[in-house]
N, C-alpha and C positions, 0 to 999 in steps of 0.2 A: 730791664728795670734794674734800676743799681738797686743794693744791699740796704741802704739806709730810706730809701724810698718802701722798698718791701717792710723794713722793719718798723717805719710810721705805722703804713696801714695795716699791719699785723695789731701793734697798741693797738690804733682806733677800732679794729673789730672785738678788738677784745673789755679794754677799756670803756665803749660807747655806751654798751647797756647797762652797764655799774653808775654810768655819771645821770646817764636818763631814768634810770628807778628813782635817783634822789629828789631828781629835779621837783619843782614845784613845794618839798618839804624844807620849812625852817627850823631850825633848836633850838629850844627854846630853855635848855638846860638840863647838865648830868648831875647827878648825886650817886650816894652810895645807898644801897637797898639798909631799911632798918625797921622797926616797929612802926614809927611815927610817919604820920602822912607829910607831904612835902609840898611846898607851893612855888608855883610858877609863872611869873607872868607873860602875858600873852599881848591884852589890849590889841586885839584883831579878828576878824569872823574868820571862822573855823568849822571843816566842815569834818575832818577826821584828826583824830589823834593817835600817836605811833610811842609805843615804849620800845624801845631797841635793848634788849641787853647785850653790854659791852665789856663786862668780864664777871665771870661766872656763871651763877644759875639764881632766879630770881622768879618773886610769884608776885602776877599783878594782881594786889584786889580788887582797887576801885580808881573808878576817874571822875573827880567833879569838878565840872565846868560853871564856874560862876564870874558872874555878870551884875555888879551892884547888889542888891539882896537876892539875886535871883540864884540858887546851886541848884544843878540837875545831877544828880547821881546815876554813875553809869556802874554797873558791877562786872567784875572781867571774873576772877579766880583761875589763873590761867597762870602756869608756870613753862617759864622761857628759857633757855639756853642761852649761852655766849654767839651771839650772831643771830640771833633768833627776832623775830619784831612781833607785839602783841599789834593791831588796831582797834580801833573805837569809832567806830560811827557816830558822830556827835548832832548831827542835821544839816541841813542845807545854809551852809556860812552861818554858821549862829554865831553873835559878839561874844566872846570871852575876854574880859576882863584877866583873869588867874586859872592854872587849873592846880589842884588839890590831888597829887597822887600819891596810894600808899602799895607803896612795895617792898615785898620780905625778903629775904633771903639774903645770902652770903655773895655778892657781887656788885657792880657798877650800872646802870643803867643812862639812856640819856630821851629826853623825852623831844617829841619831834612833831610839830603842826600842817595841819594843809587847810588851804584855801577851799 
């Protein structure tokens, strides 16, 4: 086996299971952690949602999924690390409209959907 063949499949064993953890999630958008809650839209059923923090350290409070008059509040309090993912169980493809999250702390976060 030549050297550049070995070196493919070396990436792909390595690489593979990084590209399939993401799969099936969309971003749905980053911000910067602050006091104030932040909005995001969505306009798609949703059946989990994923905060990723992406630089620093950040604390989820809450997640609200709303849908015309309709907001369900989900409560996290949950503090994350840079590389760390909080999730949220939101139901079985429920329509989201926007979701509404507030996150503290001194860092970047990026907020992430799944079907």
């Amino acid at each position: 086996m030549n050297r550049y063949v070995w070196l493919c499949w070396c990436l792909m064993m390595v690489l593979g299971p990084v590209a399939w953890a993401d799969r099936g999630w969309t971003v749905v958008g980053q911000e910067r952690a602050g006091s104030e809650s932040k909005s995001f839209s969505v306009n798609q059923p949703v059946s989990k949602v994923a905060i990723a923090c992406i630089e620093g350290q950040i604390t989820v409070q809450s997640v609200v999924v709303v849908d015309g008059d309709r907001r369900t509040p989900f409560q996290v309090a949950n503090k994350i690390k840079s590389g760390e993912t909080q999730q949220v169980s939101v139901g079985d493809k429920v329509q989201v409209g926007r979701l509404m999250v507030q996150v503290e702390g001194q860092g970047r976060y990026e907020v992430r959907v799944r079907r």
